[in-house]
VOPAGU-2260 file (C-alpha; in pm, 1 decimal, decimal comma):
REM VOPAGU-2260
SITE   aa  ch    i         X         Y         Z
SITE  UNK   A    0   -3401,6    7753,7    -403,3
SITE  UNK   A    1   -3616,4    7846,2    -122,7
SITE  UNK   A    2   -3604,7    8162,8      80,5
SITE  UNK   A    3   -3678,3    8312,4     399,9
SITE  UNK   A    4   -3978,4    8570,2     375,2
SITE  UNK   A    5   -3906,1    8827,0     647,8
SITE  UNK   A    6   -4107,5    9181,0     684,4
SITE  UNK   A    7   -3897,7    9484,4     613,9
SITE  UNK   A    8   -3934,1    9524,9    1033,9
SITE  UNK   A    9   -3767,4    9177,5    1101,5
SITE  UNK   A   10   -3510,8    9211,6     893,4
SITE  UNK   A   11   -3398,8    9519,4    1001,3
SITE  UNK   A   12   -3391,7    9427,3    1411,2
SITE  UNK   A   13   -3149,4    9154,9    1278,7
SITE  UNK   A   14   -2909,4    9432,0    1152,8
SITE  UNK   A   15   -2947,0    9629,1    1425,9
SITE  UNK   A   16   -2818,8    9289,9    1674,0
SITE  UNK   A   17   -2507,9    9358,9    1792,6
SITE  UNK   A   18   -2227,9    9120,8    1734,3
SITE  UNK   A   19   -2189,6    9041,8    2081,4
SITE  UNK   A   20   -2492,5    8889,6    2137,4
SITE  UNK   A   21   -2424,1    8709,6    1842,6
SITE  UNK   A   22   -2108,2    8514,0    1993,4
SITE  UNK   A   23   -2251,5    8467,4    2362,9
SITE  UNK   A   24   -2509,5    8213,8    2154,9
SITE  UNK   A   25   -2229,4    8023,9    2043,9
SITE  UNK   A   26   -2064,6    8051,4    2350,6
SITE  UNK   A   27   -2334,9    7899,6    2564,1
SITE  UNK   A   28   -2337,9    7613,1    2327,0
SITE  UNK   A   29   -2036,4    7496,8    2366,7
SITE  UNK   A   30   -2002,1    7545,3    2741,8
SITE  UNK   A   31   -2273,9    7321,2    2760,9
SITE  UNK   A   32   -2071,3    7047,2    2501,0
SITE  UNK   A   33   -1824,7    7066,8    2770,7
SITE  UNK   A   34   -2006,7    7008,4    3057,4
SITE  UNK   A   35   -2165,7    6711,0    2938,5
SITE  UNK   A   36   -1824,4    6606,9    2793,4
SITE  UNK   A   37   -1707,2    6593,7    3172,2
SITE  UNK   A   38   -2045,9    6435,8    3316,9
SITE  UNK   A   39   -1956,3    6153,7    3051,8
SITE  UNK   A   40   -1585,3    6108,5    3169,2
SITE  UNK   A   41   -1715,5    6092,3    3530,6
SITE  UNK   A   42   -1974,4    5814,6    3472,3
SITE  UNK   A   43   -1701,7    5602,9    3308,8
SITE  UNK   A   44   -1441,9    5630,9    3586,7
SITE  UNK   A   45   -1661,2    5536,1    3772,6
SITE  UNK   A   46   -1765,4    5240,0    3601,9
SITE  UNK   A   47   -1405,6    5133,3    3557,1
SITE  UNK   A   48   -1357,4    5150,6    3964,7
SITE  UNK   A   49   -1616,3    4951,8    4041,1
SITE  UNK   A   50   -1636,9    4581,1    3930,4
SITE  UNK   A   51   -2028,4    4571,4    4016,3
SITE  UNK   A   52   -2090,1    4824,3    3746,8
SITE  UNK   A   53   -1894,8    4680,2    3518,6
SITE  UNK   A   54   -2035,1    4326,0    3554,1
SITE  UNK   A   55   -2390,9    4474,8    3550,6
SITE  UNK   A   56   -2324,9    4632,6    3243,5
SITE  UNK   A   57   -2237,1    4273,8    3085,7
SITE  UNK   A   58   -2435,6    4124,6    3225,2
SITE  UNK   A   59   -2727,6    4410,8    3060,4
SITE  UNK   A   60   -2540,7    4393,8    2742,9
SITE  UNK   A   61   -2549,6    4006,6    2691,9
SITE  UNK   A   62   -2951,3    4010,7    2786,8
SITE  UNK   A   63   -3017,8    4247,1    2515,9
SITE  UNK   A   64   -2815,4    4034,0    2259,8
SITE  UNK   A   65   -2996,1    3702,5    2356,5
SITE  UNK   A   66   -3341,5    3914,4    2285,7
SITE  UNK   A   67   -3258,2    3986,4    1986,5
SITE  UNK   A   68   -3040,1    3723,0    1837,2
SITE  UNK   A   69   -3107,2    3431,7    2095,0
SITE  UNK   A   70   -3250,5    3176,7    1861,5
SITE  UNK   A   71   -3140,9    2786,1    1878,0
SITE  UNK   A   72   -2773,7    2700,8    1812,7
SITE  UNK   A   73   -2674,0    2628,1    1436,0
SITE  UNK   A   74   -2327,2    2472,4    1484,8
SITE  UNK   A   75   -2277,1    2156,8    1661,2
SITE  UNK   A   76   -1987,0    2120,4    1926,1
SITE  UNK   A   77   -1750,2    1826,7    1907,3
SITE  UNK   A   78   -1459,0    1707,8    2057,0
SITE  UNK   A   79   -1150,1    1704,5    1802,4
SITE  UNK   A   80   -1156,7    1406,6    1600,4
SITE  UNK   A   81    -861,9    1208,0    1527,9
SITE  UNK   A   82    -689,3    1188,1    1208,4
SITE  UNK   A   83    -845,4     975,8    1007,8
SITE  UNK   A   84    -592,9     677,2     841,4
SITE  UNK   A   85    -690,0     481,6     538,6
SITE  UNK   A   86    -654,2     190,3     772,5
SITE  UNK   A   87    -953,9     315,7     965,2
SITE  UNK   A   88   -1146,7     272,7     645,9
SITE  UNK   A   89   -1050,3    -107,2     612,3
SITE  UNK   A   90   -1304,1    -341,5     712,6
SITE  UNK   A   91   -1109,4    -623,2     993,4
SITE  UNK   A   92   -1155,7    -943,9     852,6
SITE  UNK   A   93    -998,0   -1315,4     827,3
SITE  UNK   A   94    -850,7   -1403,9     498,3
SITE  UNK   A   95    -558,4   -1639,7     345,6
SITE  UNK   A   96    -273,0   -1512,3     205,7
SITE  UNK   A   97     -51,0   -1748,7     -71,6
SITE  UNK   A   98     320,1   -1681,9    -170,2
SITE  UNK   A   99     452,9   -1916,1    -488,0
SITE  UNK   A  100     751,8   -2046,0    -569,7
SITE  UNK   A  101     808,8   -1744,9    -806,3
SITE  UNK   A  102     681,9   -1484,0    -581,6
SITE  UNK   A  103     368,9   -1436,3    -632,5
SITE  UNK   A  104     108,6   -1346,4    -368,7
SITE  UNK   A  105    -230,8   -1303,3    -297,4
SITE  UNK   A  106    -533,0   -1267,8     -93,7
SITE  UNK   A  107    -849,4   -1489,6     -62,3
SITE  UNK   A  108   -1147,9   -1504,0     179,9
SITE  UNK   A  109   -1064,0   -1787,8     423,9
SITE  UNK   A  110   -1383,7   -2044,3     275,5
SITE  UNK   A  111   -1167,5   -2047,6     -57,2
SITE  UNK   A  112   -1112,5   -2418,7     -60,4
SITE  UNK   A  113   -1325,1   -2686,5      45,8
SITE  UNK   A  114   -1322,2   -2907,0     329,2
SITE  UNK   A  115   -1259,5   -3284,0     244,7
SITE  UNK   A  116   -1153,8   -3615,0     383,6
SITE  UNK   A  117    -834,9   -3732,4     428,2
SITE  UNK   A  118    -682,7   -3894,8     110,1
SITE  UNK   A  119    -857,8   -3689,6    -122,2
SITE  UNK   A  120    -684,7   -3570,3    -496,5
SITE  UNK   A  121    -729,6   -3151,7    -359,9
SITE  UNK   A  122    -852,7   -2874,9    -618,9
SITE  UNK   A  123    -691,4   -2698,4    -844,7
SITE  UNK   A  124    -495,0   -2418,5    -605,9
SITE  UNK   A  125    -300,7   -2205,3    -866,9
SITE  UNK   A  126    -354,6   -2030,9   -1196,3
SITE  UNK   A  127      39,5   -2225,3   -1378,1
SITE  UNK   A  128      96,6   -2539,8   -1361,5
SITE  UNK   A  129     502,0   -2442,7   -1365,5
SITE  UNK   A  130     455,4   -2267,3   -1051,9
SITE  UNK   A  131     304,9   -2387,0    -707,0
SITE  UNK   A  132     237,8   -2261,4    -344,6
SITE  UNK   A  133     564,9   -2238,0    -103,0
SITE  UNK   A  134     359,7   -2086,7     218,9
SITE  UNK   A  135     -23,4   -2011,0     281,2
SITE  UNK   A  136    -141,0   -1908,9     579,3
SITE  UNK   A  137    -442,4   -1705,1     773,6
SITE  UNK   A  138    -430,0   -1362,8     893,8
SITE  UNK   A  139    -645,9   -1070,4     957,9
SITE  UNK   A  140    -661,0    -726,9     706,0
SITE  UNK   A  141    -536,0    -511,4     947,6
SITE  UNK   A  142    -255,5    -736,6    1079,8
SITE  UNK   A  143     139,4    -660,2     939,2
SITE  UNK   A  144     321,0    -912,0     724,7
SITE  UNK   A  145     715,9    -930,5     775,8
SITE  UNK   A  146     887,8   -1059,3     468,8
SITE  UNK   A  147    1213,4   -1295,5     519,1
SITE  UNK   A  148    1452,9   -1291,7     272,1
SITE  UNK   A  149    1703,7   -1556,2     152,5
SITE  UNK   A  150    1980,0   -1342,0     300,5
SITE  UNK   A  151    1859,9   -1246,7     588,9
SITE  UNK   A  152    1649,9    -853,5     505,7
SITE  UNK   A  153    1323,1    -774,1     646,6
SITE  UNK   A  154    1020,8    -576,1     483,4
SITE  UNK   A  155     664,6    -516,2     575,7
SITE  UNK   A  156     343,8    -476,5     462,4
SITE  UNK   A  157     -26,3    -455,8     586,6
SITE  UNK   A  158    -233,8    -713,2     533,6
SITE  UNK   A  159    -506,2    -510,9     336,5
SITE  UNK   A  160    -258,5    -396,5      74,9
SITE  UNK   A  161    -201,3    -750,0     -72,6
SITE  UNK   A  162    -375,7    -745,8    -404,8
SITE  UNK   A  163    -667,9    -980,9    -343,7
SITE  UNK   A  164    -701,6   -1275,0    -593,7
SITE  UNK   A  165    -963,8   -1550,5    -676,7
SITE  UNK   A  166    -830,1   -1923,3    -625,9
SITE  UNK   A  167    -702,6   -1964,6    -965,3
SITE  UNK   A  168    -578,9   -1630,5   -1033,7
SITE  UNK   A  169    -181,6   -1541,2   -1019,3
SITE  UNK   A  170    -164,1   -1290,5    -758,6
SITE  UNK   A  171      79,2   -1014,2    -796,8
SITE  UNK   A  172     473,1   -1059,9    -783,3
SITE  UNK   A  173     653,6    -949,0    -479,3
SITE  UNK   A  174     889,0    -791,6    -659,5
SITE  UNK   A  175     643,9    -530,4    -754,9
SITE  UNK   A  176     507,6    -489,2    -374,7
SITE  UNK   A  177     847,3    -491,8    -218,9
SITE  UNK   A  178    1178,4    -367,3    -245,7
SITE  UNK   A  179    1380,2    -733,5    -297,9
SITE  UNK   A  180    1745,6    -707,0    -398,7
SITE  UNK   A  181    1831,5    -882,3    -691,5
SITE  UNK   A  182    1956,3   -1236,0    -693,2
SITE  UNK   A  183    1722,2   -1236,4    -341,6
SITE  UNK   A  184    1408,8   -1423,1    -253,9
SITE  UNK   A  185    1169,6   -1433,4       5,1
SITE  UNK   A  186    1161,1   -1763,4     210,7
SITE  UNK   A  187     959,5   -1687,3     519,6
SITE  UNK   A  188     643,9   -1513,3     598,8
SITE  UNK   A  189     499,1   -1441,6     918,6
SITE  UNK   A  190     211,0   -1200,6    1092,2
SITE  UNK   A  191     230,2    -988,9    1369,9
SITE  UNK   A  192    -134,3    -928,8    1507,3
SITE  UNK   A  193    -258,4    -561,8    1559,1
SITE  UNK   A  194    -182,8    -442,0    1900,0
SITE  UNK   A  195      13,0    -751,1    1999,4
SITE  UNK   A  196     344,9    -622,1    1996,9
SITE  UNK   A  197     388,5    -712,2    2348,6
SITE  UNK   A  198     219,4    -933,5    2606,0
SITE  UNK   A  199     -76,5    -892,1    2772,0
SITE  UNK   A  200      94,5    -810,0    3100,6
SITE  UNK   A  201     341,1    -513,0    2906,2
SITE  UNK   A  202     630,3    -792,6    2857,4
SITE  UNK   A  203     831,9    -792,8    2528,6
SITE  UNK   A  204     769,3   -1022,4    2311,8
SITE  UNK   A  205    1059,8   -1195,7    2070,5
SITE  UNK   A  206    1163,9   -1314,3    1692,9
SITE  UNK   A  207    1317,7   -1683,6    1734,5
SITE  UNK   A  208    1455,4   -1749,8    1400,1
SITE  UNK   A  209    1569,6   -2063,2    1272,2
SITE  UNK   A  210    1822,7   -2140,0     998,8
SITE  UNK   A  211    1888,7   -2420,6     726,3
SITE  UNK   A  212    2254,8   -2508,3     887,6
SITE  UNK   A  213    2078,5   -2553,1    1237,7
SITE  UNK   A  214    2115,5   -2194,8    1389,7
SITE  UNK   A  215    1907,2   -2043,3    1604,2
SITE  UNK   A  216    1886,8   -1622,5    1712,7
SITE  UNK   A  217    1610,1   -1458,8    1959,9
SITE  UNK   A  218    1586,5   -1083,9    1894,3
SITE  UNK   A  219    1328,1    -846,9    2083,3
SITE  UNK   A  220    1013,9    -788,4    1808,5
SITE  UNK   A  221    1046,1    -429,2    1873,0
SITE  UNK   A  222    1400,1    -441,4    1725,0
SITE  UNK   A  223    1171,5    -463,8    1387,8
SITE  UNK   A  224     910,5    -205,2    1438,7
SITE  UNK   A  225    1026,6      94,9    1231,3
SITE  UNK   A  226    1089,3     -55,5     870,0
SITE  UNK   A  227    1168,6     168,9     587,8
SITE  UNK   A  228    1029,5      85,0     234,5
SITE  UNK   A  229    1420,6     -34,4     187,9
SITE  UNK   A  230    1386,9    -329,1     436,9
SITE  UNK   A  231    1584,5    -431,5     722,9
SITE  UNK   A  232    1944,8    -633,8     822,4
SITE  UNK   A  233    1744,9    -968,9    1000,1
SITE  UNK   A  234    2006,8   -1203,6    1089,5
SITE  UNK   A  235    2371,5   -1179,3    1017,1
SITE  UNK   A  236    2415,5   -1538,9     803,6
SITE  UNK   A  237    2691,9   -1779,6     722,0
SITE  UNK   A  238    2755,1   -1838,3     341,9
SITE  UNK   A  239    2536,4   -2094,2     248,7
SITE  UNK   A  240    2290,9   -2046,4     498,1
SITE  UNK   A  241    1943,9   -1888,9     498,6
SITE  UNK   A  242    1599,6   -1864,6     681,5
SITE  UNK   A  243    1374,4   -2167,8     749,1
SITE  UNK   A  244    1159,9   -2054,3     992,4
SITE  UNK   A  245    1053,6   -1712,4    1206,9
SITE  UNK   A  246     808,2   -1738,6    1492,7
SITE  UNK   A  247     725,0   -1515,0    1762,8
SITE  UNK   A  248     732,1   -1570,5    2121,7
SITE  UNK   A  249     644,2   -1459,3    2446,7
SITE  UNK   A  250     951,4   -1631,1    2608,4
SITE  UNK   A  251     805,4   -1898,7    2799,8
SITE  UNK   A  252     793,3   -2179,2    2533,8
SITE  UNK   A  253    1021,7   -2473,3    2443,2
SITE  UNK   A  254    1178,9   -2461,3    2081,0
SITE  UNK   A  255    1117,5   -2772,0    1843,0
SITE  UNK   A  256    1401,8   -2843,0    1582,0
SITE  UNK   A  257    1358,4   -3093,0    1327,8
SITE  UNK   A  258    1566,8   -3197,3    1048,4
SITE  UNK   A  259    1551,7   -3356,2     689,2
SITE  UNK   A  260    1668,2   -3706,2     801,0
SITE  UNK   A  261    1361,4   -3664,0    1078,6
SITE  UNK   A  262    1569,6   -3622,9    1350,3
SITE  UNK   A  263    1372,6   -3401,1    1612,7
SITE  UNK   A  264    1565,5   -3171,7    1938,0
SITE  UNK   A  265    1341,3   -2958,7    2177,9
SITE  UNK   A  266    1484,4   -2724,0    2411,6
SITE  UNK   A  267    1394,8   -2415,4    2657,1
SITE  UNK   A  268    1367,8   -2112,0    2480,1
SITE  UNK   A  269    1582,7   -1971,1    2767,4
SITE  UNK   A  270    1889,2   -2161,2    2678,5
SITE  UNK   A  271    1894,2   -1872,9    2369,2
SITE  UNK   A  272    1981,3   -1553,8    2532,7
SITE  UNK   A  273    1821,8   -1194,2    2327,0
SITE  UNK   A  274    2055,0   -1090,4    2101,4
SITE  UNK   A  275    2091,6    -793,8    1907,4
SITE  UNK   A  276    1909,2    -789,1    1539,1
SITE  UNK   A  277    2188,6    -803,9    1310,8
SITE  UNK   A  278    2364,3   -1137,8    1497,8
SITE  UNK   A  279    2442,6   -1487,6    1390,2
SITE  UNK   A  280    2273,9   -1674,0    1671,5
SITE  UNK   A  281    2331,1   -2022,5    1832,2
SITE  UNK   A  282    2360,8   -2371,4    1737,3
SITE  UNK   A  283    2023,7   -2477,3    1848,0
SITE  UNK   A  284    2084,9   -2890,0    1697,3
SITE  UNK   A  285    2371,2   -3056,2    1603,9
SITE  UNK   A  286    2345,9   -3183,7    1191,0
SITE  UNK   A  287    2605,7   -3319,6     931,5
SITE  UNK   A  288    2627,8   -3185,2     594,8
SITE  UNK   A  289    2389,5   -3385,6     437,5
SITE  UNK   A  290    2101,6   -3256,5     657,3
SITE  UNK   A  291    1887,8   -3011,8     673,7
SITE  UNK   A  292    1647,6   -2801,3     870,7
SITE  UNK   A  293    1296,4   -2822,7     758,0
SITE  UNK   A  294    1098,6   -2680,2    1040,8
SITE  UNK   A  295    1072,9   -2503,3    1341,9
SITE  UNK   A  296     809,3   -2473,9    1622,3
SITE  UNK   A  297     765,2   -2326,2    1972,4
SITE  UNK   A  298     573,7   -2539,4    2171,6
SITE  UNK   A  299     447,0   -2657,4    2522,2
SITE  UNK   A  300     321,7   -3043,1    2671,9
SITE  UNK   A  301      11,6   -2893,6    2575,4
SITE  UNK   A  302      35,2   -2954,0    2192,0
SITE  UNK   A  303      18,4   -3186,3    1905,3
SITE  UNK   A  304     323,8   -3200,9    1649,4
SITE  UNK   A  305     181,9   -3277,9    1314,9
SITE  UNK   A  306     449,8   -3426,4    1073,4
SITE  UNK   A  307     411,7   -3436,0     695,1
SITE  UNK   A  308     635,5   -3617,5     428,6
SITE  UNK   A  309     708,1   -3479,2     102,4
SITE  UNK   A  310     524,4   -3816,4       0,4
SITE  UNK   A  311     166,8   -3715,0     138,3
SITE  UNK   A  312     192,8   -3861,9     480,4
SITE  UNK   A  313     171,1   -3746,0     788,0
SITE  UNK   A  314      76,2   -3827,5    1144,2
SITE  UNK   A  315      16,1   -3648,5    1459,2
SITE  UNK   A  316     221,9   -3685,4    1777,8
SITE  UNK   A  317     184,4   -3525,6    2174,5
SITE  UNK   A  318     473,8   -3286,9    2180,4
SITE  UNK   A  319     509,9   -3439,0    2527,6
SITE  UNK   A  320     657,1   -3705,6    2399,2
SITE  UNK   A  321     951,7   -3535,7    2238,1
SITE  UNK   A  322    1176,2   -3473,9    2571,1
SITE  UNK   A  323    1358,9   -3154,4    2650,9
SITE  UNK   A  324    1769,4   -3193,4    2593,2
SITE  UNK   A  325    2052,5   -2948,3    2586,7
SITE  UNK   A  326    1992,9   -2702,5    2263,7
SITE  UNK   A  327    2292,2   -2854,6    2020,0
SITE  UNK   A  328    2225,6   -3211,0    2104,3
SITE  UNK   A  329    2174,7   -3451,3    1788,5
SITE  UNK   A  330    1823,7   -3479,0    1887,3
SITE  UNK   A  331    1551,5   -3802,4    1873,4
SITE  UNK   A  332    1326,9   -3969,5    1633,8
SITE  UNK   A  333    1090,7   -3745,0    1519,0
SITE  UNK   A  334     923,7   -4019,7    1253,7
SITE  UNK   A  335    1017,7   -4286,8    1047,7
SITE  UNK   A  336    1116,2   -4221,1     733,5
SITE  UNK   A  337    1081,4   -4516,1     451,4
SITE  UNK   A  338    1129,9   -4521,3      30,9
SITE  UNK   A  339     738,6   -4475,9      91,2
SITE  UNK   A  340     665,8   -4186,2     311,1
SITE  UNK   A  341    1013,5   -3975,1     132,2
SITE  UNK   A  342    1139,1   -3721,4     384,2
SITE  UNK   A  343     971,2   -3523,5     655,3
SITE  UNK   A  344     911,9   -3180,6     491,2
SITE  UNK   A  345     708,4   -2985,1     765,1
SITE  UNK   A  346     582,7   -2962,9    1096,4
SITE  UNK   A  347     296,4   -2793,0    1281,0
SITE  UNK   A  348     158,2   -2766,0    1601,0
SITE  UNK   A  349    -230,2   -2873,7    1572,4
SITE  UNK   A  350    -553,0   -2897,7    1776,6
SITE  UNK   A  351    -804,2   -3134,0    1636,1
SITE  UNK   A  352   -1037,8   -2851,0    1568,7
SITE  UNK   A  353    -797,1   -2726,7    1271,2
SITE  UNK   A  354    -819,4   -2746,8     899,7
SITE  UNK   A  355    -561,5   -2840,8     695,2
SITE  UNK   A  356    -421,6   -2747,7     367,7
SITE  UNK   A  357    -148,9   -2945,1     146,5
SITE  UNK   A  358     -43,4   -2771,5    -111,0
SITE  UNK   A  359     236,5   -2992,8    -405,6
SITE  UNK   A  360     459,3   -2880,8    -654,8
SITE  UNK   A  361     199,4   -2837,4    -916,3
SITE  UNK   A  362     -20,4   -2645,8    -755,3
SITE  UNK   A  363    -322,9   -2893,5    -638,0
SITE  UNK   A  364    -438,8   -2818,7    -322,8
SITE  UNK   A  365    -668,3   -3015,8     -66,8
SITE  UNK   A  366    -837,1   -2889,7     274,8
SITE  UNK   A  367    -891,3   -3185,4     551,6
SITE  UNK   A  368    -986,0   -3198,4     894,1
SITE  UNK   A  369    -649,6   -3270,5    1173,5
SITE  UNK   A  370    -891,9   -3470,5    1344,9
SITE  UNK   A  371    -906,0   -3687,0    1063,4
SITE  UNK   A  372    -524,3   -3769,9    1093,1
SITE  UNK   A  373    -441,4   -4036,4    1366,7
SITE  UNK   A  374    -232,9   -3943,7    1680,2
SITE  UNK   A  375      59,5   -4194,5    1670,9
SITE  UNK   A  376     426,2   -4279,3    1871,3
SITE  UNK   A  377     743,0   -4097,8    1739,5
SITE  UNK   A  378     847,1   -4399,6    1552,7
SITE  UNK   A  379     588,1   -4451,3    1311,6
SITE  UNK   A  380     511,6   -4359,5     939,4
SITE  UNK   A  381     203,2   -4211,2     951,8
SITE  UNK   A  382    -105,3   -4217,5     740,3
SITE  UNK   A  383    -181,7   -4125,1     410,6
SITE  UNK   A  384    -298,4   -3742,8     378,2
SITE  UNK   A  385    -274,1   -3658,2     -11,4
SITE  UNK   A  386    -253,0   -3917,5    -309,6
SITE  UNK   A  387      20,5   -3707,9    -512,8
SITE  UNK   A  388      52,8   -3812,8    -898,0
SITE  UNK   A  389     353,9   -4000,6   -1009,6
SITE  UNK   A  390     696,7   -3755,8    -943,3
SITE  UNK   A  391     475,7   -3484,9    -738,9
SITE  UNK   A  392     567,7   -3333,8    -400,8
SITE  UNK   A  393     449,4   -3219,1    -118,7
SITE  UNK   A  394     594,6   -2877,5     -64,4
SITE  UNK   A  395     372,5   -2677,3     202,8
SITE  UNK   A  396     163,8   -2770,3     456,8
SITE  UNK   A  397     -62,3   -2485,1     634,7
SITE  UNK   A  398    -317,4   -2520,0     949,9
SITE  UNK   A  399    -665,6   -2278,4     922,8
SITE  UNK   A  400    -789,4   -2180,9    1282,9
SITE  UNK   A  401   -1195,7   -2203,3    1279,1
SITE  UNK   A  402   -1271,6   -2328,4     917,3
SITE  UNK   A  403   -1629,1   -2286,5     806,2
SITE  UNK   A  404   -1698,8   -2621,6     677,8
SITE  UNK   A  405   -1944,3   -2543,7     384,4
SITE  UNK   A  406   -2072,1   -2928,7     367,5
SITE  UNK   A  407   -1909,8   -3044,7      38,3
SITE  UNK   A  408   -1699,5   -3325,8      43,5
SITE  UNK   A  409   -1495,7   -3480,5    -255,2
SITE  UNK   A  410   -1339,0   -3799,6    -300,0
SITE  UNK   A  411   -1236,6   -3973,4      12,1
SITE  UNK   A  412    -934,2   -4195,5     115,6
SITE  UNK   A  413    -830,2   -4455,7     354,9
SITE  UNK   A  414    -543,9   -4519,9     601,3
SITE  UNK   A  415    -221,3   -4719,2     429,5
């Protein structure tokens, strides 16, 4: 502990300081606290009455902060980004897409199956011989598939989320993708392109369905936007009836009926007025019981009708030659049916740039050019397209836009 040293003499003129003198020290210090107390409280009223000050002193303040801390920017600076959807993730391509008889489905790149000629015995197309291809089709991975049933629901799915198969694989069931009732099945496929909902001028676009017993509904597509995982009501249906076909349409088309006994009726899409989703529709041909409907198509003078027997024939015809008439009219000859051709099972409207894909009850499978297939009259039989074995069936006929021939050819055939 340290300690002042002070002489006897100092020490003792500190004793003999009065007390006064001892507070006026203190007193002087704390006047002058106060003063500059006040001096302080001037300058800043000041500063708040004047806007100049103020923004000088920010303007002082920010200058010293860029001197000392103004090095280059560590954070970037983005606009907000957009949620990003697994869809986004997807890459957009072209691929075929099979449904079987039992439900099973699938996806494969589009150059699956081989182009050949006309005639030829196909490839093998599915993994069972007890089961075999009801539809096939093209579509892109981000398009939306809507799912027909028997009795008349609706479900969706994105393309993308079909389980992708190799050409002799199984696929996976539908029951296991979407909700089906029991006792239900689908019958009817079709795809709704990304972003065209509507036309390209903002009009609405429409679901024409067609039915076995001859029916015919137009709904607006946006009626089936919003489906839950449950499905959708379709069509209201009349016992015994179901779904044959589902096609949209811009409005401006003619519709193309044709029946079992290949009796054809084509009329303006306008003669069916929009009706709500869950309604019955219109007769659209007249047909006794023993008929059927096997197809529908909307169509302009524009197109080619190809027509293919459940025996392997088929021909092509110009739609132009299939008149207009009143929808519910008995219709014209779409193509003669004999013992040898069997009944008309499908028809298509075709370009002679498409491929072509038959697909028979057990599963074989052949790819051939349209333009291989002669353009004939209504009345005719056609030409041979597929040499089924004895007691086999054609079942489904499908058209592929833009096929990538990849130069193979198998065994040929020749018109009969």
């Amino acid at each position: 502990m340290s300690t002042y040293e002070l002489s006897p003499i100092q020490a003792q003129a500190i004793l003999d300081m009065r007390l006064q003198r001892l507070t006026g020290l203190e007193r002087d210090k704390i006047i002058a606290d106060y003063e500059a107390i006040m001096a302080e409280i001037a300058r800043l009223e000041e500063i708040l009455n004047s806007e100049d000050l103020i923004k000088g002193i920010i303007k002082d303040e920010f200058t010293e902060i860029v001197e000392k801390y103004g090095d280059e920017r560590r954070t970037d600076i983005v606009a907000k980004a957009d949620e990003i959807q697994l869809e986004d993730l997807v890459k957009q391509e072209e691929v075929i897409v099979t449904i079987t008889h039992k439900g099973y489905v699938k996806r494969m790149p589009v150059d699956t199956y081989r182009t050949q000629k006309r005639g030829g015995k196909g490839v093998k197309g599915a993994a069972n011989d007890d089961d075999f291809f009801t539809n096939i089709f093209t579509a892109n991975t981000h398009d939306t598939l809507l799912f027909f049933t028997s009795r008349g629901q609706v479900f969706s799915k994105k393309v993308y989320t079909i389980p992708e198969g190799t050409r002799t694989s199984k696929g996976r069931n539908l029951a296991n993708l979407i909700a089906i009732p029991g006792g239900d099945k689908v019958t009817e496929i079709i795809c709704v392109p990304k972003g065209e909902e509507k036309t390209a001028d903002g009009n609405e676009k429409y679901l024409i369905f067609a039915t076995n017993k001859g029916l015919v509904k137009k709904s607006s597509l946006e009626d089936y936007s919003n489906i839950k995982q449950s499905g959708l009501k379709a069509i209201k249906l009349q016992d015994g009836d179901h779904i044959v076909n589902v096609r949209i349409s811009d409005g401006s088309k003619d519709v193309l009926l044709c029946s079992s006994s290949g009796k054809i009726i084509r009329f303006a899409e306008s003669d069916a007025r929009p009706m709500g989703r869950v309604s019955q529709g219109v007769k659209g041909i007249n047909i006794d019981e023993t008929e059927k409907i096997i197809g529908m198509e909307l169509i302009d003078d524009t197109m080619e009708i190809l027509s293919v027997t459940e025996k392997g024939y088929g021909k092509r015809t110009q739609a132009s030659q299939y008149r207009k008439q009143t929808r519910g009219g008995k219709g014209i000859l779409a193509m003669r049916l004999t013992d040898k051709n069997g009944e008309i099972i499908q028809i298509k409207p075709v370009t002679d740039k498409d491929d072509l894909m038959v697909v028979t009850d057990r599963g074989q499978v052949i790819r051939t050019k349209i333009s291989g297939i002669s353009l004939m009259g209504r009345a005719t039989q056609g030409v041979r397209i597929l040499t089924p074995k004895e007691d086999e069936k054609v079942v489904s006929v499908e058209k592929i836009l833009d096929p990538e021939d990849d130069g193979s050819e198998e065994t040929s055939g020749t018109d009969e």
